[in-house]
N, C-alpha and C positions, 0 to 999 in steps of 0.2 A: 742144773740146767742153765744155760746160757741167757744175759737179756736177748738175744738177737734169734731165739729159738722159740716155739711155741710148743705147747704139749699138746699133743694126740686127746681126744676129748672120749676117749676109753671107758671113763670111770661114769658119764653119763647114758643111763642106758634108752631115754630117750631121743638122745641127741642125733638131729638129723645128717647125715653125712652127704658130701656133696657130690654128684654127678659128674662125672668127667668122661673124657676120652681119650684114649692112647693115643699118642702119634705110632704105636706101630702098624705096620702096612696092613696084617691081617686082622679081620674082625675082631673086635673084643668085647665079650658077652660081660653085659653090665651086670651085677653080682650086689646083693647087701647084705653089706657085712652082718653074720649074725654078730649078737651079744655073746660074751666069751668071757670066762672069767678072768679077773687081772690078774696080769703076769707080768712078770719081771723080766724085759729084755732089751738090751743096749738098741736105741734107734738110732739108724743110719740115715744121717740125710742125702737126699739126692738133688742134685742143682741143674737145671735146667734154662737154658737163655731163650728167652721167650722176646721174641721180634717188635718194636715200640709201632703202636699204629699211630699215633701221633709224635710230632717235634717237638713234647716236651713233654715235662714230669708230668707223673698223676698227681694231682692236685689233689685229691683226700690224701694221698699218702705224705706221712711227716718224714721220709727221706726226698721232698720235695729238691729237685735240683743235683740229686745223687747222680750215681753211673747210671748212663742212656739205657744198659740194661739190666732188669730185676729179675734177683733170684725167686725164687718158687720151689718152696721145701713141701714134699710130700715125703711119711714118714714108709717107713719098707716095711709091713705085718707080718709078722708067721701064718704060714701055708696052715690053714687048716688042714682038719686029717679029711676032708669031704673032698679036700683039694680043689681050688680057683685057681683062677690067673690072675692074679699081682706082678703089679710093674711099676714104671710112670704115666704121668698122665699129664696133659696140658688144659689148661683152663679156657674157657672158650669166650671170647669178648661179647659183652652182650649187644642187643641192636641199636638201642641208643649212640653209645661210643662210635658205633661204624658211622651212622648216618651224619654224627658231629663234626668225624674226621673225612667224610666228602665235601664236608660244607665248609669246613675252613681253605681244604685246596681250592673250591670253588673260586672262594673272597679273596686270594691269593692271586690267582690266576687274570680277576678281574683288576685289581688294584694293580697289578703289573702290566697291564693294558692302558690302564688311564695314567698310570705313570709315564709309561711309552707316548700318547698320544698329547699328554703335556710336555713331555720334553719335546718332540716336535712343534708343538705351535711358540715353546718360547725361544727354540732355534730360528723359525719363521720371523717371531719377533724383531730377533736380535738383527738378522739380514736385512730385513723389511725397516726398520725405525733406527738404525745404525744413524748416529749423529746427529740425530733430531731432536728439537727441545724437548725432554719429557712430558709425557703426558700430563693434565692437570693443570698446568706452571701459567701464570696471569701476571703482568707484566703494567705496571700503574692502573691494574683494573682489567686491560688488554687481552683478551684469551691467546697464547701463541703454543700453548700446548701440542706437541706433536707434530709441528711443523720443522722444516728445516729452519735453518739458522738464518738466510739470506731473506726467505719468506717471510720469518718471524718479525725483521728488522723492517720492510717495506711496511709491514702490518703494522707496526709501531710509530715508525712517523708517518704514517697516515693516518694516525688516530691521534696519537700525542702532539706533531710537529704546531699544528694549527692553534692549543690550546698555551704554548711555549712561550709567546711573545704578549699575552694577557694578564692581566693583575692577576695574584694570586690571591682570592679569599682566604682570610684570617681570623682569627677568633683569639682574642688576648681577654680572660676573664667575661665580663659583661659588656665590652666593647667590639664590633665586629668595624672592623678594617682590610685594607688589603695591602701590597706589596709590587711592586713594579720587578721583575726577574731581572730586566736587563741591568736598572740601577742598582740590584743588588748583586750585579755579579754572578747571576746563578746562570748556568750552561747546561747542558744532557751531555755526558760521554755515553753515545752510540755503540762501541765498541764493546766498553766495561760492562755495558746492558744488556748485551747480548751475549756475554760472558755469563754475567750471574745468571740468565737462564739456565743454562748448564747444557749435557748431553741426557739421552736415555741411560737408564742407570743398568747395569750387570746383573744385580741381584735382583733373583727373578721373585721376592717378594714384593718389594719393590714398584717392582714392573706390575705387578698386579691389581696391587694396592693405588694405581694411579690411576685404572680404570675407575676409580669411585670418589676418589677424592683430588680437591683443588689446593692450588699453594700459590703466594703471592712469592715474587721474590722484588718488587719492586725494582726502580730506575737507578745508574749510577749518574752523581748532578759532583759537578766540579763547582765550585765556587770562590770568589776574590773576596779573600778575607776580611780588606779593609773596608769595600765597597759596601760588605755584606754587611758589618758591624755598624757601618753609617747610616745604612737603609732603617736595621735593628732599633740605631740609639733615635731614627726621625720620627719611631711609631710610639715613643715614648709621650710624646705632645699630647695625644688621642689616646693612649692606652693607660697611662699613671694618671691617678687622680686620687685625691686626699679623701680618706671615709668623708661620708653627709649622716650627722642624727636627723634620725626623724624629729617633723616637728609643725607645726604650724603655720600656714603665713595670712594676710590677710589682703583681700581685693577689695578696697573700699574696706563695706563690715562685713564681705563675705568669707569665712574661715576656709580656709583649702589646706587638705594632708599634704605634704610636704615626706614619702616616702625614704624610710634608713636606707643608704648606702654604701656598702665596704667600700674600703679604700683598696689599692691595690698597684702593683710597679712592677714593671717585666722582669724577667728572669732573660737578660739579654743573652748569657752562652747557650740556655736552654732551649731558648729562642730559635737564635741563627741555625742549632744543630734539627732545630722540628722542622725549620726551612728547607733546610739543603734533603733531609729524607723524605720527605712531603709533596715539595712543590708543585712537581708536576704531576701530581698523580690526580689533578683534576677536582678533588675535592677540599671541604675548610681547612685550614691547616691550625689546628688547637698551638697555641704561644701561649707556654704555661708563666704566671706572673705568682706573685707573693701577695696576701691578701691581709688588708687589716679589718679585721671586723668593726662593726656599732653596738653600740650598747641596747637603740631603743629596736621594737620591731613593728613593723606594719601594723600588726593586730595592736599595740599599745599605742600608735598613733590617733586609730581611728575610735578607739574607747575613748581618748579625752576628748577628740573631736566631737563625739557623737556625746561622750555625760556632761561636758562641761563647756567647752567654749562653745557650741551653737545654743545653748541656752544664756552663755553670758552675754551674746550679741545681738539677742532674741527683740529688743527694746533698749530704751534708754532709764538711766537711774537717776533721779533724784537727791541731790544733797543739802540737807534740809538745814541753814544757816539760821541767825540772831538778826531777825530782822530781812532777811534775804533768803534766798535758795539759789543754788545750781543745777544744773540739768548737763549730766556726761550721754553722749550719743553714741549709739553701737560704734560709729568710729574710732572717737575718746576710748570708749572702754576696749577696744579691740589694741590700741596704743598702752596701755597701761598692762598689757599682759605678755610676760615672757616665757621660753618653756627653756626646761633640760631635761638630759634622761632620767630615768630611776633606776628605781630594782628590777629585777625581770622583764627587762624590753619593755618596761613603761615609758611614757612622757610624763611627766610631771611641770603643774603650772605653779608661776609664780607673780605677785604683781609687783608693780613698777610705782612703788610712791610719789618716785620725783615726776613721773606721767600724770600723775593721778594731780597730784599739786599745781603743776601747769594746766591742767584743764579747767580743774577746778578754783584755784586760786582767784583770778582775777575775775570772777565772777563772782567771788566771796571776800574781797577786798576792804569794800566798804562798811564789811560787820567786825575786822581786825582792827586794831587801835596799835600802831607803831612804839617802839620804846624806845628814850633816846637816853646817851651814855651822858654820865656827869661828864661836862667840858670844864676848861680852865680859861674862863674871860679874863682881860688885862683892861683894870680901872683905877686910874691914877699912878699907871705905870708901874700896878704889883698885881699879881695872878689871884684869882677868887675863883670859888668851885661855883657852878653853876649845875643845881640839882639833876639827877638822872630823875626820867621818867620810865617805870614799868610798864611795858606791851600787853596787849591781849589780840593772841594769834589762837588758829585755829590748831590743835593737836590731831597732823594728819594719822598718826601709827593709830592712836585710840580712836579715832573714828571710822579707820576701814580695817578694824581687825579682824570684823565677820563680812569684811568683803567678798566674796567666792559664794559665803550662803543666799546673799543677797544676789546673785550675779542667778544663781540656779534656779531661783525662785522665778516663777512666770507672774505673780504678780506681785502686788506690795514692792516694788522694787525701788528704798528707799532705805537712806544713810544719814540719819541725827548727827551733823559735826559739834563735834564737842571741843571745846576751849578751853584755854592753859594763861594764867599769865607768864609774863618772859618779862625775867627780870633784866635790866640794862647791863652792858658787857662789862662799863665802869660804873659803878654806884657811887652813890653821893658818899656815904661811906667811906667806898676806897680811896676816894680823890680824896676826903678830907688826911687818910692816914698814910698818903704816900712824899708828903715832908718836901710837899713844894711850894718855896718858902723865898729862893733866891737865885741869883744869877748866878750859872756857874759856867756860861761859855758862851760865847759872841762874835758876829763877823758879819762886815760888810764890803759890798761891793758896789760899783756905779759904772757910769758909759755906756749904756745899755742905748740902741735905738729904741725908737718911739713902739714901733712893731715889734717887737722883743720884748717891750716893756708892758706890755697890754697881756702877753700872755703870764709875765712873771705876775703882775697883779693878780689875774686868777688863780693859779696858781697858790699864790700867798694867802689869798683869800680860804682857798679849800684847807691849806696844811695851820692856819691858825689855830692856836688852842688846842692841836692835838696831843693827845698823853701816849706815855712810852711806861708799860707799867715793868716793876724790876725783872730784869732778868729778858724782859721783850727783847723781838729786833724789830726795827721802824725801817721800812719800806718805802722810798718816792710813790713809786709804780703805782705800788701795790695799794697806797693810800689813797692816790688820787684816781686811779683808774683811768679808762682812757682819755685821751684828752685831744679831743677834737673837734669841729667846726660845732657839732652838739651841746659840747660843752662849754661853748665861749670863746676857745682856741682860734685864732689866726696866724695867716702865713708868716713865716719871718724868716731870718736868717740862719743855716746850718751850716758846720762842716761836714761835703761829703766825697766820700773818697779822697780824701784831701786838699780839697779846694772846695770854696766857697760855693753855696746854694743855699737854696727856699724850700720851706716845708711847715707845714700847718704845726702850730706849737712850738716854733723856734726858739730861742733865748731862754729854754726852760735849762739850757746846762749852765745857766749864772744862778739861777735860784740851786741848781744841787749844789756846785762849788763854794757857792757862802752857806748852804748848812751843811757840807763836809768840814770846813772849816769851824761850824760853831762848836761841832760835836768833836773835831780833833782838840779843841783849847777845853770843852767840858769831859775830858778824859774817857770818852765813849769806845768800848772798840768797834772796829773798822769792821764790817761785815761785808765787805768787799764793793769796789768800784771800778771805774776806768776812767785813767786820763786823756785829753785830747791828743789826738793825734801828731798835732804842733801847736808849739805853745803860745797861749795869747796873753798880750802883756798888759792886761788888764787885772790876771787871776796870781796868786804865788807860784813860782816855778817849784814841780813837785809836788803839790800842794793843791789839787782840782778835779773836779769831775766831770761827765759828759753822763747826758740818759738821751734813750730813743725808744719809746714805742711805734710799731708798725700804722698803718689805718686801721685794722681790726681790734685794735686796742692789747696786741701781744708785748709783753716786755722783753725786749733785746738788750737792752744795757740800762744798768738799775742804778743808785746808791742804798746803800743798807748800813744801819748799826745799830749796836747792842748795847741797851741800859746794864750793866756790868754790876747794879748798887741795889738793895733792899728798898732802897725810896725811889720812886716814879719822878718822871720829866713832863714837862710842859715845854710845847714848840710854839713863840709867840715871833711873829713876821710883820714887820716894820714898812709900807712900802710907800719910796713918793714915785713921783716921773723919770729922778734921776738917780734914784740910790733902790738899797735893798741890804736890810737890816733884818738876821737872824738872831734870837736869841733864847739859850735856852737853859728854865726856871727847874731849880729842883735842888738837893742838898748839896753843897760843894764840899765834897769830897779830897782834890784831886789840885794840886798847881802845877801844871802846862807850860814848859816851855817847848819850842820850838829853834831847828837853824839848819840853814838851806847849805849846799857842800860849794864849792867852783863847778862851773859847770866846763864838761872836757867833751874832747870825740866831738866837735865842729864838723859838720858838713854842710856845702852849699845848696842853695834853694836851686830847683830846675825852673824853666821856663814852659809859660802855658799859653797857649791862645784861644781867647774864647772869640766865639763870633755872636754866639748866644745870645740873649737881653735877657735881666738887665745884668750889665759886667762893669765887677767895681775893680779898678785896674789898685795892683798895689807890688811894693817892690820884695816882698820878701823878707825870708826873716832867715838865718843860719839854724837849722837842726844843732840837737848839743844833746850831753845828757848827761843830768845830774842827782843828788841824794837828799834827802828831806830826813832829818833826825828829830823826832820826839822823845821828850824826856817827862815822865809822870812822876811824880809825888804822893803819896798816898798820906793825909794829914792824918790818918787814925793811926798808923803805924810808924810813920818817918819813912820808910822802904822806899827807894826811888828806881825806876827801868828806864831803859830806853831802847825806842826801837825804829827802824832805820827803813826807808823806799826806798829804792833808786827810781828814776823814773827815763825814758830813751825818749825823746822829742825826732819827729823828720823836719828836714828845714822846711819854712810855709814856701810854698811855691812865687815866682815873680808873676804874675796876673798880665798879662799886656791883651786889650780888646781890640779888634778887630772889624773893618764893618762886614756887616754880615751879603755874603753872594745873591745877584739878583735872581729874584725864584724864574723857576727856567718858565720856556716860553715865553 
C-alpha cells in the first residue's frame, strides 16, 4: 500500500464508519455497512475536487500550503448479495468552518473600507498641507509646525527678532557670563532657517506620526570667524581660573572655610561652535571648559574647622619661661598655623615655628643669655683669641612638639619652654687651632673726604677682628648688614649712573677696595666683585671694588672671598682721619706678586651739566681699558699660577655747574 493511501478500517468490527452524502441528484438511502468477513480485493480509489471554502490551506493538515484543491479517497466496496447503492460521496463541512469563513470576509471587507477612507484623508492631506512646514517642527523653541513657509518666517522674527541684539547668557563651568552677538559676529540667516524647517513629508507614516510628536530643528546663525574667536578668547578673563584648595583663613581670630575650587579653561573651538548653534535660541548657552580638579573637599575643610582650629583660637596659651612667661593670643596662635591638603579630601594643619618664635621670642628674651664667637683682638700689634662665650636659648621644636594637643584642649592651655645651651659658631678652641699667627697680606689707601671717612670708621669698626674659618667665603654685605642712618652711616659721596652723587653710607667702596686688595696680595680667591664704572686715581687701575646696598638693607653689589687654606684668617682695620689700613693675619702660605698691562682703547670724557646743588665741577678723565695679572706662589709646593682681569673703564665725565633757573612764579 502506498504512504499517501489509507486502509479501509474492515478489519475492525467496531469501528464506526462515517456519514456521508452523495452529490448525486437522486435520493440516496443511507445504508450501514454490515460486518462481512475479510476479503481480498484490489481497492480502486476515486478522486473527487471538493471546492476550498476558505483562501487557504487547512491548517491541521501537514500538506499545509499544498494544491488549493484536496483529493478525497473513498475506497469502492463489493456490492453485497442484499444489494445497496455504493458510489461516491462528498464530505460535508461542518458549522464551525462556515461561520469562521463569514467572518473572515466580513474583516476583509471592513479593512478594505478603512483602507479606502485612509487613503482619502491622506490624499486630503497631501492637497490640504502641500508646502507647509511639517507638522510638530519648533524652530529656536518657536512652534511653526504646519504653517506655511512665509507664515512661519513672520512668526519667527516676531519672536526671535527682539531677543537678537541682547547679551546671550552663557555658562562656562561654574562661571555664568554672557556674550554681546553683534561683537561676536553672530547674524540669523532667515532664509537657511526656513530651509531647515522643511516641507510636509510624502510618506504617509510619517505624516501621521507628526500628529503626536514634536522636533526642534533649530536656527541657521552665519558667523565672522575672527570677530567670534576674539569675543571667545575675551571670556577667558572671567571664565579661566587656577584650581583654590580648601582651606582656612582668619578675620582677626575668627577662623572662616575657605571652600575647594576646580580650576578650569575654555575649550575656545568648542566654545565658538556652542555659540553659533545656540545663540539665539533664547536660552544659557553651556561653553564646555576643561577642568582641573583639588585635592581637598568641602566636608574635609569643615572637619578641621570644626575639631581643630576653632578650639585652637578658643583662648589664649601661655608659655611658661625661666624667670618669665609669655602669653600667645588667639591672634598669635591663629598666625602660627598653616594648612594643606591630605588624603581623601582632608585639610591638614601645620604649625609655623618661625610664627610661633616671633611672638613668643621677645617676650622671652630676657630668660635667653646670648653666645658670643671667640674673636681675634690685636694687642701690641699681634692678634690674641679672645674667649667664646656659650648661649642659653630657648629650644623652640622641643617645647611645641605637643603644640596642637595643647591648642584642643579647653583648658590647662600651657607650654613649659625648655632650654638648650648654643655653643658659639667660633670657639675658643677653634680660634686657638686655626694658625693665626702672622701677616700674610696688606693694603692701604687714603684721600678720603671727611664724610666718607666717618662712614669708613664704622665700618672698620664692625669688620675688626673678624675670622674667615678654612675653606669660608667672607662677605662685606653680608657681615655688616645694612648700613644706614641706624647704624651710624651718613650721607657722602657716590658714583651714580656715572657721575657723581650723595647717598647715606658713601666711601664705603675705599674700605672694599683696600681689603680686595689685602686679600689679592694674601692669595685669597676672588669670590667675585665689581669695579667702578670709571676709574679713580686714587685706587690700582684694575685692581678695585665698588658695593651698594639699597635702604632696605638689600645687597646689590657685594665683595666676597674665599679662605682657599686648612688655617683660618683674622681681618684687623687700621683707621685714622686720612688713611685706611687693611690687614690680614693667618698662615702665610702664598707670595703675590702682581702687574698692571698698558692701558689701550682711549675714549673721551662727554660733558654734563648740572644745575643741581651741591656740583662739584671737574674736567674729566679719558675712559681706557686695561689687565691686572696676578701671579701666586705656593710655598708648600713651589708650584706658581697666574691669573689675569681685564678690566673696561668709561671716561669720567667733564662736570661744568650751572646756576640753577628761577623757580617759576
Amino acid at each position: 500500500m502506498r504512504a499517501d493511501q489509507e486502509a479501509w478500517p474492515q478489519d475492525e468490527p467496531d469501528a464506526e464508519q462515517p456519514t456521508v452524502k452523495t452529490p448525486v441528484p437522486p435520493p440516496v438511502t443511507q445504508v450501514t455497512q454490515p460486518v462481512a468477513p475479510p476479503v481480498t480485493q484490489q481497492v480502486t480509489p476515486v478522486t473527487q475536487q471538493v471546492p476550498r471554502a476558505d483562501f487557504g490551506a487547512d491548517l491541521t493538515r501537514p500538506d499545509f500550503g499544498a494544491d488549493p484543491t484536496v483529493q478525497h479517497m473513498a475506497p469502492v466496496l463489493p456490492e453485497p448479495e442484499d444489494s445497496g447503492v455504493y458510489g461516491p460521496v462528498m464530505v460535508e463541512p461542518d458549522a464551525d468552518q462556515a461561520d469562521a469563513g463569514k467572518n473572515r470576509k466580513k474583516a476583509l471587507i471592513v479593512a478594505a473600507a478603512a483602507v479606502g477612507a485612509l487613503g482619502l484623508l491622506y490624499g486630503l492631506d497631501i492637497l490640504i498641507s502641500s508646502g507647509n512646514v511639517p507638522r510638530g517642527v519648533t524652530v529656536a523653541g518657536v512652534d511653526v509646525g504646519g504653517m506655511s513657509h512665509t507664515a512661519a518666517e513672520s512668526k519667527l522674527r516676531e519672536a526671535i527678532e527682539p531677543r537678537l541684539g541682547k547679551p546671550v547668557a552663557a555658562k562656562a563651568g561654574d562661571v555664568d557670563t554672557e556674550v554681546d552677538p553683534k561683537s561676536a559676529g553672530l547674524t540669523l540667516d532667515w532664509n537657511k532657517t526656513i530651509d531647515r524647517a522643511g516641507s510636509q513629508p510624502l510618506n504617509p507614516v510619517t505624516r501621521v506620526t507628526s500628529f503626536f510628536t514634536s522636533r526642534e530643528v533649530g536656527v541657521a546663525t552665519q558667523a565672522d570667524d575672527e570677530k567670534l574667536n576674539a569675543a571667545v578668547e575675551a571670556l577667558r578673563a572671567k571664565t579661566d581660573h587656577e584650581p583654590t584648595e580648601g582651606t582656612i583663613k582668619f578675620e582677626g581670630a575668627k577662623p572662616v572655610a575657605v571652600d575647594p575650587h576646580n580650576g578650569q579653561k575654555l575649550k575656545a573651538d568648542e566654545a565658538a561652535n556652542a555659540l553659533i548653534a545656540s545663540w539665539a535660541e533664547g536660552r544659557v548657552v553651556e561653553l564646555p571648559v576643561d577642568s582641573t580638579p583639588v585635592k581637598t573637599t568641602k566636608e574635609g575643610v569643615q572637619k578641621m574647622l570644626d575639631e581643630v582650629v576653632k578650639p585652637a583660637v578658643s583662648g589664649p596659651v601661655l608659655v611658661k619661661g625661666e624667670g618669665k612667661d609669655a602669653t600667645l593670643t588667639p591672634e598669635q596662635i591663629a598666625s602660627t598655623l598653616s594648612f594643606e591638603p591630605g588624603d581623601g579630601g582632608a585639610l591638614n594643619v601645620k604649625q609655623d615655628n618661625a610664627k610661633i618664635i616671633e611672638a613668643a621670642g621677645p617676650q622671652l628674651k630676657e630668660t635667653e643669655k646670648e653666645g658670643k664667637d671667640a674673636a681675634i683682638v690685636f694687642e701690641g700689634g699681634a692678634p690674641k683669641v679672645k674667649e667664646s662665650v656659650d648661649g642659653l636659648g630657648i629650644d623652640w621644636d622641643k617645647s611645641f612638639a605637643k603644640y596642637f594637643d595643647v591648642l584642643k584642649s579647653s583648658d590647662k592651655r600651657e607650654i613649659k619652654a625648655e632650654y638648650k645651651h648654643t655653643p658659639a659658631k667660633v670657639t675658643t678652641e677653634q680660634a686657638n687651632k686655626m694658625g693665626i699667627k702672622e701677616v700674610i697680606g696688606e693694603f692701604q689707601t687714603g684721600g678720603f673726604a671727611a664724610d666718607s671717612g666717618t662712614n669708613i670708621k664704622v665700618v672698620a669698626a664692625k669688620v675688626n677682628g673678624a675670622i674667615v674659618k678654612p675653606k669660608e667665603t667672607f662677605s662685606l654685605n653680608g657681615y655688616t648688614g645694612p648700613r644706614g642712618v641706624a647704624q651710624g652711616y651718613v650721607e657722602a659721596g657716590i658714583i651714580e649712573n656715572g657721575a657723581p652723587g650723595r647717598a647715606v653710607g658713601g666711601g664705603i667702596s675705599q674700605f672694599a677696595t683696600t681689603l680686595y686688595n689685602a686679600g689679592y696680595h694674601a692669595g685669597m680667591q676672588d669670590a667675585g666683585h665689581k669695579e667702578h664704572s670709571y676709574w679713580i686715581s686714587r685706587y690700582p687701575a684694575g685692581r678695585e671694588a665698588t658695593v651698594f646696598m639699597d635702604g632696605a638693607g638689600n645687597s646689590l653689589i657685594d665683595i666676597k672671598f674665599t679662605n682657599p687654606d686648612d688655617t683660618g684668617i683674622a681681618i684687623q682695620t687700621i683707621w685714622t682721619p686720612s688713611t685706611l689700613k687693611i690687614v690680614l693675619w693667618g698662615t702665610k702660605n702664598y707670595d703675590v706678586t702682581g702687574s698692571t698691562g698698558e692701558r689701550t682703547n682711549f675714549t673721551e670724557p662727554r660733558e654734563i651739566k648740572k644745575t643741581t646743588q651741591p656740583c662739584a665741577a671737574g674736567n674729566g678723565a679719558q675712559g681706557f681699558t686695561v689687565t691686572d695679572t696676578r701671579t701666586i706662589r705656593d710655598r708648600r709646593t713651589g708650584q706658581s699660577r697666574s691669573e689675569s682681569r681685564t678690566v673696561r673703564y668709561d671716561a669720567a665725565p667733564k662736570i661744568v655747574c650751572e646756576t640753577p633757573p628761577p623757580p617759576a612764579g
